[in-house]
C-alpha positions, -999 to 999 in steps of 0.1 A, spaced: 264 668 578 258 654 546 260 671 516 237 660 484 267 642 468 270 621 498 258 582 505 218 579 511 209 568 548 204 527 527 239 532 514 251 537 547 228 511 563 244 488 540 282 498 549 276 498 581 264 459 581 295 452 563 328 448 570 353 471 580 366 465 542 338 458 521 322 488 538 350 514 524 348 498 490 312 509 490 316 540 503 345 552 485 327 571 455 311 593 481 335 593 512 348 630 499 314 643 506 308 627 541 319 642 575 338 607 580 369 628 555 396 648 580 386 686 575 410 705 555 413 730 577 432 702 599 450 692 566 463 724 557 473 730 597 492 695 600 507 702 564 519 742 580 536 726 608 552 698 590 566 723 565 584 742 596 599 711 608 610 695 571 617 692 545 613 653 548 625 626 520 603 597 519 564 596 532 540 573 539 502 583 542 488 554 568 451 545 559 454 565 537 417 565 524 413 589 489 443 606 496 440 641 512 473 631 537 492 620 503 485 654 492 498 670 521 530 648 521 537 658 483 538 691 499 566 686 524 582 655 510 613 658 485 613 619 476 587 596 469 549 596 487 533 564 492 495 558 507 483 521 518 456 513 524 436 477 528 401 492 510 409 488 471 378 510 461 395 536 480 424 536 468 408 535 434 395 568 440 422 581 450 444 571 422 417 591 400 411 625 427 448 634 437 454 663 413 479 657 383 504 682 401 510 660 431 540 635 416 560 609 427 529 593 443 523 554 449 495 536 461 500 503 479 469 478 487 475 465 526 468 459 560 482 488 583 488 458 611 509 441 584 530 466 566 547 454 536 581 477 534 616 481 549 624 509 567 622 535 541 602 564 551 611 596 569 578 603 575 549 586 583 513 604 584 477 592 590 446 616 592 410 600 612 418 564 608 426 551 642 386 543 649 389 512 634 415 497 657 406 484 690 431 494 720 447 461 719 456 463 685 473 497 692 505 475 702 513 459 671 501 487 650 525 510 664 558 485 660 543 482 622 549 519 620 584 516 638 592 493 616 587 512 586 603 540 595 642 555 589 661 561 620 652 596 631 619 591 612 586 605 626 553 592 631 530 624 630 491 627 636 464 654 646 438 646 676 413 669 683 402 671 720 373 648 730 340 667 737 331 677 771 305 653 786 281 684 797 279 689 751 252 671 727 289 661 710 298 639 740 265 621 740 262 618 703 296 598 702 282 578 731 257 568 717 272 559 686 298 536 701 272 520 723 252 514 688 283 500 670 292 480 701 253 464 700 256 462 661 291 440 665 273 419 689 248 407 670 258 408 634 291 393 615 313 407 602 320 434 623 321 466 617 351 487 639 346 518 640 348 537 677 353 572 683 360 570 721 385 544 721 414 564 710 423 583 740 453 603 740 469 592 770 469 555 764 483 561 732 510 582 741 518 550 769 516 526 740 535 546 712 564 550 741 561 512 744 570 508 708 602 528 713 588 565 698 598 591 719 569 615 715 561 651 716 527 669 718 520 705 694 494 723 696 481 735 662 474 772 665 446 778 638 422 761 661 427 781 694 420 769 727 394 755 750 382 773 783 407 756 806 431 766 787 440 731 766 444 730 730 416 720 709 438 700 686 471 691 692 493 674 670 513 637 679 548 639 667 566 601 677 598 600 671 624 572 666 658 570 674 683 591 652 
C-alpha cells in the first residue's frame, strides 16, 4: 500500500497520536505516496464529468490537502482556483508540487467549518476529506459550503461504494474505526479520522437540509457492482440559480 517514498510505520505512529492538524503537517512531505491521496483514476473521472457539465468560473478545492483537486479545477475553471485548507505543511507542499502550467491558483490557510469568503465560487470540489468530520459536524459544514458558493453554484464530490461486509475490505475499515475510536478514547488530542461514518444517505438528508438540491452520477470508468449499483458515483449539490 505503501510505496518506499512513503512515511515509515514510527512516522505514522507518531501522526496518528497527534492531532487531526499537527498530524497533516507531518505527513505532508510524504502524503503523495500514501494510499490516504484520492486515486487519479478518480481525479481524472470527476475532472471528465465536470468538463461535460462546465465550463465553470471560479473554484474552490475543499481540504484541499497537496492539491490534486486544484489541478482538476484549473482544468475546468475559467477564473481563479483557490484550495484551503487548515494543515499549513500541506499547503506548503502544494504550493511547491502543482505544476507551473496550472495558473491562476491560490492557497488559503483555514478551517473548512469556518470558511473565510463571500459567495464567490461557482464550483466547489473536495476529493477524500470527509473522514475527519464527525456526522454532527456535517450540518454546519455543509451551510459553510452554501455559503461560499454563487447562486446556481455546485458543490461536487466522488464516493465510492462501501465494501460489502462478506469482503476483508469491510472488516479492515472496521477495525480501523474501532481502533481510532479506542485511540480517541484514551489519548488527547484526538485524532478524526473514520471511514464508515460518511454514509451516503445521511449526507444526501443533510446536504438537502442545507438548501442543495442534489443529484447522484455514476462515473462510468469504474463499472458496476453485481447488483447492479455503481461503484462510484459522483455527488453534484446544487444551489438555487
Amino acid at each position: 500500500m505503501f510505496t518506499p517514498e512513503g512515511p515509515t510505520l514510527r512516522e505514522l505512529a507518531v501522526q496518528a497520536l497527534s492531532s487531526v492538524e499537527r498530524g497533516y503537517d507531518l505527513l505532508a512531505p510524504k502524503f503523495d505516496h500514501t494510499p490516504f491521496r484520492t486515486p487519479d483514476a478518480v481525479l481524472d473521472a470527476v475532472a471528465a464529468a465536470l468538463a461535460r457539465t462546465g465550463p465553470y468560473d471560479d473554484g474552490l478545492d475543499l481540504c484541499c490537502g497537496t492539491g490534486a483537486g486544484a489541478e482538476v479545477l484549473a482544468t475546468v475553471c475559467r477564473g481563479s482556483v483557490t484550495g484551503v485548507d487548515f494543515s499549513a505543511g500541506m499547503l506548503d507542499v502544494a504550493r511547491e508540487r502543482v505544476r507551473p502550467g496550472v495558473p491562476r491558483v491560490s492557497w488559503v490557510r483555514a478551517d473548512a467549518r469556518a470558511l473565510p469568503f463571500t459567495p464567490a465560487f461557482d464550483l466547489v470540489v473536495s476529493f477524500g476529506a470527509f473522514g475527519h468530520f464527525l456526522p454532527d459536524e456535517l450540518p454546519g459544514l455543509f451551510a459553510q459550503v452554501r455559503s461560499v458558493l454563487r447562486p446556481g453554484g455546485s458543490f461536487v464530490f466522488p464516493v465510492i461504494a462501501p465494501p460489502r461486509p462478506t469482503s476483508a475490505a469491510y472488516w479492515m475499515l472496521f477495525g480501523f474505526d474501532a481502533v481510532m475510536r479506542v485511540r480517541n478514547a484514551v489519548w488527547r488530542p484526538p485524532f478524526v479520522m473514520y471511514y464508515r461514518d460518511f454514509r451516503l444517505a445521511d449526507v444526501r438528508r443533510e446536504l438537502e437540509r442545507a438548501g442543495f438540491r442534489v443529484e447522484l452520477t455514476a462515473l462510468p470508468e469504474f463499472g458496476r457492482r453485481q447488483d447492479g449499483s455503481p461503484r462510484v458515483r459522483m455527488v453534484v449539490a446544487r444551489t438555487a440559480g
